[in-house]
Biopython code that builds the backbone (N, CA, C, O; Angstrom):
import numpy as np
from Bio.PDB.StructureBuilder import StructureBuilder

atoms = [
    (1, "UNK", "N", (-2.135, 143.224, -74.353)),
    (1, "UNK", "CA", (-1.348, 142.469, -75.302)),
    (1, "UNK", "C", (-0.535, 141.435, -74.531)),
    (1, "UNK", "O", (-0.034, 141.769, -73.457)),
    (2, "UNK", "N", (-0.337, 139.956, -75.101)),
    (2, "UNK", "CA", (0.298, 139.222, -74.482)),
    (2, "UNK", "C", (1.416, 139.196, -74.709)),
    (2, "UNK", "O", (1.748, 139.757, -75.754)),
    (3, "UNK", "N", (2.473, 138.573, -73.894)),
    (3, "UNK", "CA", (3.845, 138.513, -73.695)),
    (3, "UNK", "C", (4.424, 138.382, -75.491)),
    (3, "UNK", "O", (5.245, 139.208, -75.891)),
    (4, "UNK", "N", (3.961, 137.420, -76.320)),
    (4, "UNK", "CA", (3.873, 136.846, -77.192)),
    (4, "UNK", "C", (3.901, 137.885, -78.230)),
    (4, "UNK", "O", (4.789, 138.167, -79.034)),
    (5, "UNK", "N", (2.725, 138.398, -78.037)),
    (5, "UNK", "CA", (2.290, 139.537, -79.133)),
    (5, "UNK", "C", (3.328, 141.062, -78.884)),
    (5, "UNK", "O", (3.626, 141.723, -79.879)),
    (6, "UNK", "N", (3.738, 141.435, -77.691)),
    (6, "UNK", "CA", (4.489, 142.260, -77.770)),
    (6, "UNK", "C", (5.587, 141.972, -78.233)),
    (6, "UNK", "O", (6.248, 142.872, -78.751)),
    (7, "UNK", "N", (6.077, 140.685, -78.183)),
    (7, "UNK", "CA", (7.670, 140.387, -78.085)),
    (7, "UNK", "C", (7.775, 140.807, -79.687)),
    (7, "UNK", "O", (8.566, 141.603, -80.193)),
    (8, "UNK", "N", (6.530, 139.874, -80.454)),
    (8, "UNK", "CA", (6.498, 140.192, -81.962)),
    (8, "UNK", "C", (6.373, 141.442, -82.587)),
    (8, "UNK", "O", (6.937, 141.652, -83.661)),
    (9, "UNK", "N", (5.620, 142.380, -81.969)),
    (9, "UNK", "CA", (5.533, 144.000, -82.029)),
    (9, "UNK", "C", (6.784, 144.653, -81.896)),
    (9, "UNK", "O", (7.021, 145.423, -82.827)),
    (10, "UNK", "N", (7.813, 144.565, -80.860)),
    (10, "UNK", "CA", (9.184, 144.908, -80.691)),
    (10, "UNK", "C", (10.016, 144.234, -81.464)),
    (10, "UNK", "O", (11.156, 144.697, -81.463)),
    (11, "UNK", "N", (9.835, 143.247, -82.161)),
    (11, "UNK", "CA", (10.778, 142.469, -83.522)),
    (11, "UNK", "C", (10.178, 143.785, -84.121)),
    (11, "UNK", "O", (10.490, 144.911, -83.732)),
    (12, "UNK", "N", (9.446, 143.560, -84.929)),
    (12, "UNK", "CA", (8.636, 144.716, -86.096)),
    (12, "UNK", "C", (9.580, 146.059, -85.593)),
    (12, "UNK", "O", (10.529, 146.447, -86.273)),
    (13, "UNK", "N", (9.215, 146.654, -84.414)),
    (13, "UNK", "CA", (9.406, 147.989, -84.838)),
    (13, "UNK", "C", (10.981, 147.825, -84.809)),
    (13, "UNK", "O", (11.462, 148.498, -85.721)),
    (14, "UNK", "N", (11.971, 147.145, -84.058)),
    (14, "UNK", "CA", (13.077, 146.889, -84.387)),
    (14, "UNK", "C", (14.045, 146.336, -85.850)),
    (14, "UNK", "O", (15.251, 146.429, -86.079)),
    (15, "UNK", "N", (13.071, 145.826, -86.548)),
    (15, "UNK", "CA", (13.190, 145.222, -87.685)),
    (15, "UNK", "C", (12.814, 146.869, -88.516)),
    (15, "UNK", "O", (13.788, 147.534, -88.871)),
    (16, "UNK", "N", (11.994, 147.189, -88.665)),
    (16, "UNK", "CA", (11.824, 148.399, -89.457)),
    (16, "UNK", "C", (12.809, 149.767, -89.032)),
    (16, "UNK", "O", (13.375, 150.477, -89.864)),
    (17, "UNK", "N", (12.869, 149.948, -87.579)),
    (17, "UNK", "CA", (14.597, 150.704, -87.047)),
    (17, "UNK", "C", (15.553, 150.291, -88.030)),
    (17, "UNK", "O", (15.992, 151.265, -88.641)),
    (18, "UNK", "N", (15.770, 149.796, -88.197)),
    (18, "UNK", "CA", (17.322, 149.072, -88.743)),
    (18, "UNK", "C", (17.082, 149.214, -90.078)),
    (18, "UNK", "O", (17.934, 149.742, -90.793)),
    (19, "UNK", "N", (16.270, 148.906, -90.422)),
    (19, "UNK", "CA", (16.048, 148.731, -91.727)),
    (19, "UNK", "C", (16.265, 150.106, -92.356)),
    (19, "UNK", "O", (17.065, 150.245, -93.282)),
    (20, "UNK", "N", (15.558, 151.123, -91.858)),
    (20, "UNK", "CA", (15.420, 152.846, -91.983)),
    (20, "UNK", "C", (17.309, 153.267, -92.162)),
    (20, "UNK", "O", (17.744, 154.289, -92.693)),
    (21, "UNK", "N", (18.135, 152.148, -91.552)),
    (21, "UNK", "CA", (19.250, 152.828, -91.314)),
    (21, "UNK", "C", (20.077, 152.068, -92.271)),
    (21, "UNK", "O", (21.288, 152.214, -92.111)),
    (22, "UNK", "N", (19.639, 151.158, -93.393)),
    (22, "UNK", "CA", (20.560, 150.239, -93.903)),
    (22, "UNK", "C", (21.185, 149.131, -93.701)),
    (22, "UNK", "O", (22.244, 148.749, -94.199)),
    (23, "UNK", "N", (20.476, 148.603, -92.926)),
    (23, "UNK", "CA", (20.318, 147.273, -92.574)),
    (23, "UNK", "C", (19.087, 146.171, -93.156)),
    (23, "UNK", "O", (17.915, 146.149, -92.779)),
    (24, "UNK", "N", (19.749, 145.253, -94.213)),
    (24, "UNK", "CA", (18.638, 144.576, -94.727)),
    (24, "UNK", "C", (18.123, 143.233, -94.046)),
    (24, "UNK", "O", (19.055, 142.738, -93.412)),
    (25, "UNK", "N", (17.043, 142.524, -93.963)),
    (25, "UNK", "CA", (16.465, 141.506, -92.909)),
    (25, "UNK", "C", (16.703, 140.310, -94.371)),
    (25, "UNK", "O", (16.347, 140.449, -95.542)),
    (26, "UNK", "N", (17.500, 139.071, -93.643)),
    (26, "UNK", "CA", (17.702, 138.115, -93.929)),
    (26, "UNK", "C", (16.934, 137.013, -93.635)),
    (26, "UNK", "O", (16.785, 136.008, -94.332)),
    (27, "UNK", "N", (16.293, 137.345, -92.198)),
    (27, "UNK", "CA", (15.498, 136.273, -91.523)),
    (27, "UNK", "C", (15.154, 136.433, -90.653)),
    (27, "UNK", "O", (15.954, 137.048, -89.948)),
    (28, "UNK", "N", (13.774, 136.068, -89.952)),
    (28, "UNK", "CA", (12.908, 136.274, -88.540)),
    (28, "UNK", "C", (12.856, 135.087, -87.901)),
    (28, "UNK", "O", (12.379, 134.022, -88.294)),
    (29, "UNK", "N", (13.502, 135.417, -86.664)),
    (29, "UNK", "CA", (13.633, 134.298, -85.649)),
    (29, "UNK", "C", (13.874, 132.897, -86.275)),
    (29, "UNK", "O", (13.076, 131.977, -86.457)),
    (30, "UNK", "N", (15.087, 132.986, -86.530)),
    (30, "UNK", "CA", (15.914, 131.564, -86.330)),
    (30, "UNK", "C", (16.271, 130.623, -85.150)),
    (30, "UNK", "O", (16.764, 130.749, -84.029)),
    (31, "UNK", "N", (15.914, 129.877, -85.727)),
    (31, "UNK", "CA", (15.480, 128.827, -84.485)),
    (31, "UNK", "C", (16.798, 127.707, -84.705)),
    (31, "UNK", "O", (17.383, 127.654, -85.787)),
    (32, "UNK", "N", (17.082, 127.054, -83.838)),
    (32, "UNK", "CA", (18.097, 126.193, -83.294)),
    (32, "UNK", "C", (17.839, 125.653, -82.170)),
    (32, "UNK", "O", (17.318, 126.199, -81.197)),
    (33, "UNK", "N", (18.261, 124.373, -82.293)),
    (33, "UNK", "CA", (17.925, 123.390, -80.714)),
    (33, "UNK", "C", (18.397, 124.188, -79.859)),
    (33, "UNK", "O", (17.990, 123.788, -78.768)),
    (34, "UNK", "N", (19.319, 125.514, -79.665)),
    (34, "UNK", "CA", (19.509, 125.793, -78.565)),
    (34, "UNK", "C", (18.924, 127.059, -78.351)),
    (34, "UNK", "O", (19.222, 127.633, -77.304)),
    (35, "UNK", "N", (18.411, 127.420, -78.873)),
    (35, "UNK", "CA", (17.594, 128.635, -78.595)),
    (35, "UNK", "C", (17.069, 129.285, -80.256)),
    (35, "UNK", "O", (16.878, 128.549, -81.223)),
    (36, "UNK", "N", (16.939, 130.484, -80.271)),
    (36, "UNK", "CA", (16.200, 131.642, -81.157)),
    (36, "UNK", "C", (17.334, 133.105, -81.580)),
    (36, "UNK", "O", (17.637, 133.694, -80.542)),
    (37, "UNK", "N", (17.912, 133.691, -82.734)),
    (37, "UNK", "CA", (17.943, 134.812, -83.072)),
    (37, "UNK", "C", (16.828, 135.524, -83.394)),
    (37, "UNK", "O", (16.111, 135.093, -84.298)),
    (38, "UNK", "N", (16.481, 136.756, -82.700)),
    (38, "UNK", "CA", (15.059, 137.470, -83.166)),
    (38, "UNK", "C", (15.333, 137.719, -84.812)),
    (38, "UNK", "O", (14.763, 137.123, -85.726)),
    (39, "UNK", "N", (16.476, 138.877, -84.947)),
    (39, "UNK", "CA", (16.858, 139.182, -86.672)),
    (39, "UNK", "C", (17.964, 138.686, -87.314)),
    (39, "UNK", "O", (18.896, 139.010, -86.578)),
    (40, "UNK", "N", (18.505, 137.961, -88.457)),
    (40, "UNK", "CA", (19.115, 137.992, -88.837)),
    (40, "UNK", "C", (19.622, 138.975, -90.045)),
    (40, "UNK", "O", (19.386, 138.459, -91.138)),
    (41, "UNK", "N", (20.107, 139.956, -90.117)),
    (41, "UNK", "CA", (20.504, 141.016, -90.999)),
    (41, "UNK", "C", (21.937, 141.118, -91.792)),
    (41, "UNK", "O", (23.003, 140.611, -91.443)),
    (42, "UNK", "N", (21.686, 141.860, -92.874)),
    (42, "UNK", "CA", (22.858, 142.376, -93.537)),
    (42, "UNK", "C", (23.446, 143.882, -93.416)),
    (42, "UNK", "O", (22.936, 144.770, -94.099)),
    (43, "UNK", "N", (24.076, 144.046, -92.902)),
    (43, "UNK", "CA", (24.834, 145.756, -93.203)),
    (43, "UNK", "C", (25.872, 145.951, -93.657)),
    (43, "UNK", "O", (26.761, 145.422, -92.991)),
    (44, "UNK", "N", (26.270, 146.573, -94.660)),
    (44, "UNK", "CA", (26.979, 146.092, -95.919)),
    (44, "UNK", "C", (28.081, 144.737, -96.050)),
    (44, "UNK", "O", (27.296, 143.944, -96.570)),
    (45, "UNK", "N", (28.776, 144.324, -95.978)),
    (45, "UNK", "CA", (29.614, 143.211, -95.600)),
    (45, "UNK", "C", (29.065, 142.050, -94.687)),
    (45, "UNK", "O", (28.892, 140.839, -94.823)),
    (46, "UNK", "N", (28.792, 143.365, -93.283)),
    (46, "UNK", "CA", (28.844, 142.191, -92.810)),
    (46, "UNK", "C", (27.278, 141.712, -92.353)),
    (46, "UNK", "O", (26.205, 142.297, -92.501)),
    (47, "UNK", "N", (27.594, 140.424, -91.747)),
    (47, "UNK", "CA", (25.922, 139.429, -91.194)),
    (47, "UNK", "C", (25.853, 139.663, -89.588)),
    (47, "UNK", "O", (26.604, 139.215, -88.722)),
    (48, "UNK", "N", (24.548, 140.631, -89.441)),
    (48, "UNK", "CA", (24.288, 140.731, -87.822)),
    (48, "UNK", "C", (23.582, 140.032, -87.875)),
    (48, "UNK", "O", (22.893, 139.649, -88.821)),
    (49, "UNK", "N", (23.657, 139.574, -86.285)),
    (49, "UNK", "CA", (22.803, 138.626, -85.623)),
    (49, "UNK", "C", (21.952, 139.422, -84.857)),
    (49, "UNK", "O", (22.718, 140.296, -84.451)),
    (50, "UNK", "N", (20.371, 139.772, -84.211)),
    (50, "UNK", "CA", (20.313, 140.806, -83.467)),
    (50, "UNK", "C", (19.016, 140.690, -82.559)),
    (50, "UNK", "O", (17.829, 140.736, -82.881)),
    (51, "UNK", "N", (19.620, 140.526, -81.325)),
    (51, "UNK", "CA", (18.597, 140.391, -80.143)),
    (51, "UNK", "C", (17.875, 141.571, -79.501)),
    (51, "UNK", "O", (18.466, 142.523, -78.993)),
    (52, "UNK", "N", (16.135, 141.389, -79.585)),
    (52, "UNK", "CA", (15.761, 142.628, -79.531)),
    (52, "UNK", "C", (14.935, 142.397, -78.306)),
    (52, "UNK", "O", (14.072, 141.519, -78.295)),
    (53, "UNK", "N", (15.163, 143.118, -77.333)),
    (53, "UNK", "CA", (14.581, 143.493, -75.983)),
    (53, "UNK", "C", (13.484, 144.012, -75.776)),
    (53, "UNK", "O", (12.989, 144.709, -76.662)),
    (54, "UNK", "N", (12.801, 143.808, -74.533)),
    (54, "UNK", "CA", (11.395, 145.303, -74.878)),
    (54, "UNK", "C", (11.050, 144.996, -73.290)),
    (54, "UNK", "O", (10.868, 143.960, -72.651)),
    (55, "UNK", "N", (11.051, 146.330, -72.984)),
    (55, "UNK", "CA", (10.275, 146.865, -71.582)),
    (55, "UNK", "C", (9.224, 148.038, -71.669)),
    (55, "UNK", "O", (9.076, 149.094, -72.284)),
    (56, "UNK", "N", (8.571, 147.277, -70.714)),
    (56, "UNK", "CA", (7.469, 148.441, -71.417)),
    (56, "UNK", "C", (8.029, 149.683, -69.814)),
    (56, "UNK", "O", (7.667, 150.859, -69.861)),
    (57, "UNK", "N", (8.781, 149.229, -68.723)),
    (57, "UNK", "CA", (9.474, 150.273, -68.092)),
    (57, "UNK", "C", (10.913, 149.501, -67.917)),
    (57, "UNK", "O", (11.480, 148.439, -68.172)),
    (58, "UNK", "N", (11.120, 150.905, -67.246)),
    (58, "UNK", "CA", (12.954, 150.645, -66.798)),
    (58, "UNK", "C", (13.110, 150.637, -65.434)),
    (58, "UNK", "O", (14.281, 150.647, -65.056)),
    (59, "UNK", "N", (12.058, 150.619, -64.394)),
    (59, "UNK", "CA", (11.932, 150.414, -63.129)),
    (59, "UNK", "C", (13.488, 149.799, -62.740)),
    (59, "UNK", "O", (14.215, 150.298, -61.881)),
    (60, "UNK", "N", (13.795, 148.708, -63.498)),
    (60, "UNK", "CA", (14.637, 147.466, -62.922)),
    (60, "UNK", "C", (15.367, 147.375, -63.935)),
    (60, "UNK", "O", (15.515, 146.255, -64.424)),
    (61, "UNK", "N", (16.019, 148.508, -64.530)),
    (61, "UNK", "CA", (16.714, 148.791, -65.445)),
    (61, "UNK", "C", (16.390, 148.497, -66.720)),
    (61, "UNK", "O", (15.230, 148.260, -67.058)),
    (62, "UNK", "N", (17.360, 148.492, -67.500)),
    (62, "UNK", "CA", (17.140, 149.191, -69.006)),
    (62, "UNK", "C", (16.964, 147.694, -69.827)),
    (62, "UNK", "O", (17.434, 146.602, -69.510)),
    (63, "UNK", "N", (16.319, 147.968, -70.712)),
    (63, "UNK", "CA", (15.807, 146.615, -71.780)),
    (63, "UNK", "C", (17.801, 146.177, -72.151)),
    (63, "UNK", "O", (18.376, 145.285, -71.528)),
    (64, "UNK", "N", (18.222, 146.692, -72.809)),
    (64, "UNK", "CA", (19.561, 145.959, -73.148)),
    (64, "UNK", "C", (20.255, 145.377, -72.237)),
    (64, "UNK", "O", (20.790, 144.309, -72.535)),
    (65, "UNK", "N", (20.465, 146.049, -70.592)),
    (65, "UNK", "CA", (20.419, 145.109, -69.942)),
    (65, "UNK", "C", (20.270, 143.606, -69.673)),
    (65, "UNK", "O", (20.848, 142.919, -68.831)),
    (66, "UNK", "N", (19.603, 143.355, -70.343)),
    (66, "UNK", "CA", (19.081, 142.228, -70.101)),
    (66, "UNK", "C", (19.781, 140.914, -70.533)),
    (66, "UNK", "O", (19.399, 139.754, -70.371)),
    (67, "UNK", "N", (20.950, 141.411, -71.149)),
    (67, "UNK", "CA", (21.264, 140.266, -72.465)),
    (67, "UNK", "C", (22.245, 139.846, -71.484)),
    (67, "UNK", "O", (23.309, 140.463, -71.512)),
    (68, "UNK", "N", (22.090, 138.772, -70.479)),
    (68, "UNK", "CA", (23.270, 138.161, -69.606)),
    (68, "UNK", "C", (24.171, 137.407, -70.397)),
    (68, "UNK", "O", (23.903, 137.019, -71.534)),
    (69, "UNK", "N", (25.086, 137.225, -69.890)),
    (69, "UNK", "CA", (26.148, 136.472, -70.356)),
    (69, "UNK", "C", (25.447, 134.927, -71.020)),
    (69, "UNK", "O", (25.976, 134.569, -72.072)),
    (70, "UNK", "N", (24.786, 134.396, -70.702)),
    (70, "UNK", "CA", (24.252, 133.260, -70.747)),
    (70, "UNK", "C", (23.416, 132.867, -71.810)),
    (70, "UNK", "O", (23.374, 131.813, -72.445)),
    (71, "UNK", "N", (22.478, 134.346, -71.923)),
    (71, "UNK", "CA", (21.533, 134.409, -72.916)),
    (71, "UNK", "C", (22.920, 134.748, -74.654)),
    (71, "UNK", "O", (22.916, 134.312, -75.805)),
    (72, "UNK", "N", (23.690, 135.540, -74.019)),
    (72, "UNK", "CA", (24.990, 135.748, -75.333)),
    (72, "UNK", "C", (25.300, 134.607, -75.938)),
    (72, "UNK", "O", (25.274, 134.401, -77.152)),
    (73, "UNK", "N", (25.691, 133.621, -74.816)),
    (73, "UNK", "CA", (26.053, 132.507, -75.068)),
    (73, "UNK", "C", (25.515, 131.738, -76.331)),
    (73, "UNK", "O", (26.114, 131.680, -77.404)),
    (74, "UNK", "N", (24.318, 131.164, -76.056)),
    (74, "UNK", "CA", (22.928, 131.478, -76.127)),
    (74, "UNK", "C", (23.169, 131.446, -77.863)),
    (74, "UNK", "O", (23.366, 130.570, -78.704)),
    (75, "UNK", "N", (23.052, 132.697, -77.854)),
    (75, "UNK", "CA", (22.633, 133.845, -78.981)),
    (75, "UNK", "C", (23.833, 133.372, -80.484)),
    (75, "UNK", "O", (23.724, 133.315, -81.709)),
    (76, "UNK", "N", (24.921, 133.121, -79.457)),
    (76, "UNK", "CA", (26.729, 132.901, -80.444)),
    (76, "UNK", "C", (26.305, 131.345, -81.031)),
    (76, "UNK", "O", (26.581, 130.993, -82.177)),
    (77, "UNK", "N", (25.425, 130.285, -79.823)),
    (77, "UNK", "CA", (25.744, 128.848, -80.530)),
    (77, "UNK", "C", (24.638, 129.017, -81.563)),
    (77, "UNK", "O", (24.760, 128.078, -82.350)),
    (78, "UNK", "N", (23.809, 129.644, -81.849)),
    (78, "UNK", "CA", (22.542, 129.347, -82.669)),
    (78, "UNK", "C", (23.070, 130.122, -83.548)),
    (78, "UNK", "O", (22.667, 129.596, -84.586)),
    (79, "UNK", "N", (23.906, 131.312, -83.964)),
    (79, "UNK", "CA", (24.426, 132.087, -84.576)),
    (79, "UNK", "C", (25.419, 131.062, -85.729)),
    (79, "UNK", "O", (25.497, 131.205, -86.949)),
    (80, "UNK", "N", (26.139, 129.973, -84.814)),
    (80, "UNK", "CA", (26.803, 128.926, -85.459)),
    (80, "UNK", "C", (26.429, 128.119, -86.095)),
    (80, "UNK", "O", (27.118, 127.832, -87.074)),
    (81, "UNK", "N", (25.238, 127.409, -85.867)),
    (81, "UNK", "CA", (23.968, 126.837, -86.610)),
    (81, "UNK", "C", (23.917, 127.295, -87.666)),
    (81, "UNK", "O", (24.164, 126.601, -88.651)),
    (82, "UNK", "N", (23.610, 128.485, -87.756)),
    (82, "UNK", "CA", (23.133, 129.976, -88.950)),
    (82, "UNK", "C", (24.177, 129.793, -89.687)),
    (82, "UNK", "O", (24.089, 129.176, -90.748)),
    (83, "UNK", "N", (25.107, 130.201, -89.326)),
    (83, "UNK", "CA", (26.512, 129.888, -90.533)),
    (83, "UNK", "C", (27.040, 128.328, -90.942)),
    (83, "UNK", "O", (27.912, 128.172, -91.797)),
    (84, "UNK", "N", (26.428, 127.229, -90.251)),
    (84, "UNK", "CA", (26.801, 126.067, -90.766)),
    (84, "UNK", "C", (25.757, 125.964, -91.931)),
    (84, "UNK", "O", (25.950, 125.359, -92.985)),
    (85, "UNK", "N", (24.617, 126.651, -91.582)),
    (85, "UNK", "CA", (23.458, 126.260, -92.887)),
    (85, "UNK", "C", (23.906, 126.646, -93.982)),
    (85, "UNK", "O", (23.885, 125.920, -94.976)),
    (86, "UNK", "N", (24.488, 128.114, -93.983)),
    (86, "UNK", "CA", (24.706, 129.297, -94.768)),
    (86, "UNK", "C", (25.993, 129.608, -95.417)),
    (86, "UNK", "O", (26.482, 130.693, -95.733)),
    (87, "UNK", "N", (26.528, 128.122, -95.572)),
    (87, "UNK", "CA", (28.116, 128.201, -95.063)),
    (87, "UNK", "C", (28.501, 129.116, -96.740)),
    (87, "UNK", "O", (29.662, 128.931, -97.105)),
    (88, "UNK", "N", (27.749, 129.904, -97.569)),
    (88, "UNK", "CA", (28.368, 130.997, -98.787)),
    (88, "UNK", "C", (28.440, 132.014, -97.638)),
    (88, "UNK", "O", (29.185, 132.865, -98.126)),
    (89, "UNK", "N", (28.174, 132.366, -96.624)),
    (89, "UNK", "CA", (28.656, 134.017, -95.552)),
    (89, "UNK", "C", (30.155, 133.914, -95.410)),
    (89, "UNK", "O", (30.194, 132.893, -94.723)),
    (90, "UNK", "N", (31.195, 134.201, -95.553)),
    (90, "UNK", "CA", (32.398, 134.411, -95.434)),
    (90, "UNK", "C", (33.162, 135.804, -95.076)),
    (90, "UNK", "O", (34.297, 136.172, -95.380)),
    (91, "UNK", "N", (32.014, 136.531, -94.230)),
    (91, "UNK", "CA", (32.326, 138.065, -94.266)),
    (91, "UNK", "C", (32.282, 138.236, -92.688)),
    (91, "UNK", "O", (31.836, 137.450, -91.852)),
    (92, "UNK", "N", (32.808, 139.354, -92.533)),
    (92, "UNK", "CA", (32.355, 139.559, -90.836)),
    (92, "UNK", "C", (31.084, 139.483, -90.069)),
    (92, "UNK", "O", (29.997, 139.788, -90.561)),
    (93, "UNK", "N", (31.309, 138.924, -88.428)),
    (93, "UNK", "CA", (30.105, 138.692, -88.182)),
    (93, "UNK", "C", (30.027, 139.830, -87.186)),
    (93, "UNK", "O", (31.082, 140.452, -87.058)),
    (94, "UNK", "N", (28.427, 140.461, -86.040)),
    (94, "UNK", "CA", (28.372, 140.990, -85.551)),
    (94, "UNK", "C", (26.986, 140.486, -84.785)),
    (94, "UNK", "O", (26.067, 139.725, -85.086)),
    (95, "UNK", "N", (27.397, 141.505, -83.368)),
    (95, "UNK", "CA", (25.898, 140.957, -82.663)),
    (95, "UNK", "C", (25.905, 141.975, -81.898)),
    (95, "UNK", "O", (26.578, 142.317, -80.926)),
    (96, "UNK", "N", (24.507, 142.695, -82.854)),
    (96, "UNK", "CA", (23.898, 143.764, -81.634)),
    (96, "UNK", "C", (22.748, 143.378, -81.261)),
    (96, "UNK", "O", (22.109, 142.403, -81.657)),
    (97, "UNK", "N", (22.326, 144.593, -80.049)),
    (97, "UNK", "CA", (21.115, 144.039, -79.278)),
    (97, "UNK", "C", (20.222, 145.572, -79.211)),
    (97, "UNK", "O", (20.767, 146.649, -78.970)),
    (98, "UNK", "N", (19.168, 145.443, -79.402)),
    (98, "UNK", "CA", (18.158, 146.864, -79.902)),
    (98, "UNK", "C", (17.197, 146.422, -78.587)),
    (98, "UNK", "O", (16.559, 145.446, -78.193)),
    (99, "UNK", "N", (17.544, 147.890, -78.148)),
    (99, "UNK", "CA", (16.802, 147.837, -76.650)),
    (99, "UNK", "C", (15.679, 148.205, -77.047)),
    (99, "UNK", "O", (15.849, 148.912, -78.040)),
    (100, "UNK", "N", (14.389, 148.080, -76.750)),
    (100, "UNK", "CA", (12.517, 149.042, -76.478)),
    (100, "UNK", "C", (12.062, 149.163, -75.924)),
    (100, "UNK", "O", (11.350, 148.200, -75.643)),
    (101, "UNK", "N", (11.890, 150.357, -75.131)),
    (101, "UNK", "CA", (11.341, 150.894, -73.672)),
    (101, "UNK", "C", (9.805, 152.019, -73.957)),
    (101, "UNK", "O", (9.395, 152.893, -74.721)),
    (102, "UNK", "N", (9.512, 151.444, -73.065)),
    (102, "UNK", "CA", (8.010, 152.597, -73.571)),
    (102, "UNK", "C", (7.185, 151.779, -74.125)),
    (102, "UNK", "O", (7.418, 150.661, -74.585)),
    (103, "UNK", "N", (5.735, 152.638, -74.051)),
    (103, "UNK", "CA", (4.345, 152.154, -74.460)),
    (103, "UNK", "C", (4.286, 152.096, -75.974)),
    (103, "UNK", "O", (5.112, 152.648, -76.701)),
    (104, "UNK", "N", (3.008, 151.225, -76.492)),
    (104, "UNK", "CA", (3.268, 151.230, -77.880)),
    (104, "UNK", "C", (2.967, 153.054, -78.476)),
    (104, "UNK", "O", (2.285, 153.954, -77.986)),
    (105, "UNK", "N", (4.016, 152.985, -79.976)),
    (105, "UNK", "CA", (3.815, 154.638, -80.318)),
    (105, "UNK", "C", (4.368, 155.715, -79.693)),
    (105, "UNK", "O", (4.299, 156.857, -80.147)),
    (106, "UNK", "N", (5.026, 155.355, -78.469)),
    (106, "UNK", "CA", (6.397, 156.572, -77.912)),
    (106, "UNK", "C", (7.491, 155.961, -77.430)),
    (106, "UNK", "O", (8.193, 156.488, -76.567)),
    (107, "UNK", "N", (7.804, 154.464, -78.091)),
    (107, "UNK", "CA", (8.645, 153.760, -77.338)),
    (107, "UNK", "C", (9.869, 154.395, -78.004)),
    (107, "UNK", "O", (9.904, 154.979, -79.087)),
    (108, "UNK", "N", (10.995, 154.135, -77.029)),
    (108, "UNK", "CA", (12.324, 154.923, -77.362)),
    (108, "UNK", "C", (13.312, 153.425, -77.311)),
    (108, "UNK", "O", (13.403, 152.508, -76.496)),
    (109, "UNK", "N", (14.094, 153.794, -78.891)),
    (109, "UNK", "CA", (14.686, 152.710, -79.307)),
    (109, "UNK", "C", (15.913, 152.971, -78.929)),
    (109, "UNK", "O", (16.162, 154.140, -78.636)),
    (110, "UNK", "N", (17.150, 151.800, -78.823)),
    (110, "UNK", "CA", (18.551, 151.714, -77.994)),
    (110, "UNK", "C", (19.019, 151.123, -79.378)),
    (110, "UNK", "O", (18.024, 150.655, -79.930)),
    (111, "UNK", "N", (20.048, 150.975, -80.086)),
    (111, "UNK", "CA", (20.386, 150.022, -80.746)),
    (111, "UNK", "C", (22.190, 150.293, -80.265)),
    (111, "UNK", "O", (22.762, 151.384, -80.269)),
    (112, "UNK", "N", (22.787, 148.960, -79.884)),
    (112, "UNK", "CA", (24.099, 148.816, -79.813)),
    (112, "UNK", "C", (24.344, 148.080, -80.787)),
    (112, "UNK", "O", (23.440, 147.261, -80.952)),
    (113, "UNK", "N", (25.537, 147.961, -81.842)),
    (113, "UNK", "CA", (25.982, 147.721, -82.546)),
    (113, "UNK", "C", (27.334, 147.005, -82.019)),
    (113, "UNK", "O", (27.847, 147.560, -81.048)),
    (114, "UNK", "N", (27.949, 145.918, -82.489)),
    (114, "UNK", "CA", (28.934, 144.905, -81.823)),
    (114, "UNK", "C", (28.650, 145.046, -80.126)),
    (114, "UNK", "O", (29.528, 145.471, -79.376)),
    (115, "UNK", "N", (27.564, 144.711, -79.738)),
    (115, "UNK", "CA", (27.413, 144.724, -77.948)),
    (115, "UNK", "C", (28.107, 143.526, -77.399)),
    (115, "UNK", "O", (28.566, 143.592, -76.259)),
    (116, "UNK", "N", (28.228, 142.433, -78.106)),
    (116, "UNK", "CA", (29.734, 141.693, -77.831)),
    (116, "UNK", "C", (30.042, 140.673, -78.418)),
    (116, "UNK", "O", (29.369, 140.249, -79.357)),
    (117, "UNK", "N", (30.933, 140.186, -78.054)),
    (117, "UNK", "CA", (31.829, 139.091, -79.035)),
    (117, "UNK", "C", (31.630, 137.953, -79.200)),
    (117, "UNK", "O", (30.854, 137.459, -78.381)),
    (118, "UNK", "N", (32.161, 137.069, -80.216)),
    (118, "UNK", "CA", (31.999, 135.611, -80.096)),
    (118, "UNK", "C", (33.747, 135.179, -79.810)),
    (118, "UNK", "O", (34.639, 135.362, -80.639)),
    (119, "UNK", "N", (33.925, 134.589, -78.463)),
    (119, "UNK", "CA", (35.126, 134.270, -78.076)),
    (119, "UNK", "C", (35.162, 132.765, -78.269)),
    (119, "UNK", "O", (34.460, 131.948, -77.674)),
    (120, "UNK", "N", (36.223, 132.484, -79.326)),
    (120, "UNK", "CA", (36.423, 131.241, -79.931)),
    (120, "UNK", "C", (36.960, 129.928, -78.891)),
    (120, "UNK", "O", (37.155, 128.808, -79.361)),
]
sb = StructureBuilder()
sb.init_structure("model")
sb.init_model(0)
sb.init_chain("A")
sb.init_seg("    ")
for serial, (resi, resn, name, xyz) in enumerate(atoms, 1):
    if name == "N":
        sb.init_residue(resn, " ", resi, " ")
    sb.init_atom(name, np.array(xyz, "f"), 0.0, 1.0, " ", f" {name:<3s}", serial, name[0])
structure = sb.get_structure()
């Protein structure tokens, strides 16, 4: 499977995680000149934003890992985009990041919930 096709396989099973838990999908990969949100979601109030990881090992540590400061960055200006389009959201915002480690069919899911902030 290519880079491509997994990345989209780990949206899915991350998108259906969340979903199982009450989290409804607003939108798949939102795009912005400055980058991509994989999910955009609802959980009750409030609007997550939510970056989803995938390793198929942890050799070199863990899929959530991964979310550097940069890529956050990243993640907050396209997030701003999202709410200038959307400007009826007036509720709290949040940004987690859903780790996926493992082969397809035993992969073991991470989900952090507020993994961090948007500093104004």
């Amino acid at each position: 499977m290519n880079r491509r096709a997994s990345g989209s396989e780990a949206e899915r099973l991350a998108c259906d995680y969340l979903s199982a838990r009450g989290l409804k999908l607003l939108q798949r990969n939102f795009y912005c000149r400055g980058g991509e949100i994989d999910l955009v979601m609802r959980h009750g109030d409030s609007l997550v934003f939510v970056e989803v990881r995938y390793r198929r090992r942890s050799d070199y540590g863990r899929a959530v890992e991964t979310v550097s400061a940069q890529k956050q960055l990243r993640i907050v200006r396209c997030a701003r985009h999202y709410l200038a389009r959307h400007r009826q959201w007036n509720s709290a915002v949040r940004f987690d990041v859903v780790g996926i480690e493992g082969e397809a069919g035993r992969a073991a899911i991470l989900w952090i919930q507020d993994a961090f902030r948007c500093e104004t």
